[in-house]
N, C-alpha and C positions, 0 to 999 in steps of 0.2 A: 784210605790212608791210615787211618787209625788200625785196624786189622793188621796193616806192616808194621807200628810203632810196637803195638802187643806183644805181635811173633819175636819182633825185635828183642824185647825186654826178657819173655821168656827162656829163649833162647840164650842170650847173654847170661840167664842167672842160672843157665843148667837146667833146669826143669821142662819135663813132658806135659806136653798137652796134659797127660791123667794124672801126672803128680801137682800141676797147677791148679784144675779142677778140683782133685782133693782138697787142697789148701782150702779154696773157697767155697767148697760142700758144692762144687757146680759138675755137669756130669762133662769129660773131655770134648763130645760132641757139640758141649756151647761155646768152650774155647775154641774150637775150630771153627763152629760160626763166627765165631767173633774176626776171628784172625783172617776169614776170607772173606768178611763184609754182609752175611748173609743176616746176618742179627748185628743190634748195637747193643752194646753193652750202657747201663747208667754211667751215671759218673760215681756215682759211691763204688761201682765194680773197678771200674777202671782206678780210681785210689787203692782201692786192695793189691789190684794187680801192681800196681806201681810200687808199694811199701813191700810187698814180699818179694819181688824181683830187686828189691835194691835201691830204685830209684824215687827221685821226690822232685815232683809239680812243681813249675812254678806262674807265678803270675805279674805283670806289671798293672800297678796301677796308673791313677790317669797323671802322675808325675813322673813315669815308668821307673820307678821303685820296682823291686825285686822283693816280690810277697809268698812266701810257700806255704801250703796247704796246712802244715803244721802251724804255723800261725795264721792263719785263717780261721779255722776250728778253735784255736782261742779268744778270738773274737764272740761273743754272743750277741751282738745285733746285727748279722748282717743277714 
């Protein structure tokens, strides 16, 4: 599932396979892994992918508050 959200993302921001790899110094071959599930990506990858395609994480906490990664990363004890 993750693989489709990727391609998803990509796709939506315009960029190839090897211009998204570029971005991220990764060679296209790992985005294609990625995109058809053969590899996972971290999640520090998967934030990259998501800020240069456009988009931003979010998370509920346990009040399901609407927390995004951006303020998360401000955070320093978690």
């Amino acid at each position: 599932m993750i693989g489709m959200i990727l391609k998803n993302m990509r796709l939506t921001a315009g960029l190839s396979q090897k211009e998204l790899g570029k971005r991220l110094n990764l060679a296209d071959t790992t985005i294609s892994s990625y995109e058809r599930e053969n590899s996972q990506p971290d999640f520090d990858i998967i934030l990259k992918i998501s800020k240069i395609c456009g988009y931003e994480i979010l998370f509920k906490d346990k009040e399901n508050n609407l927390i995004s990664t951006d303020e998360l990363s401000k955070e320093k004890d978690y």
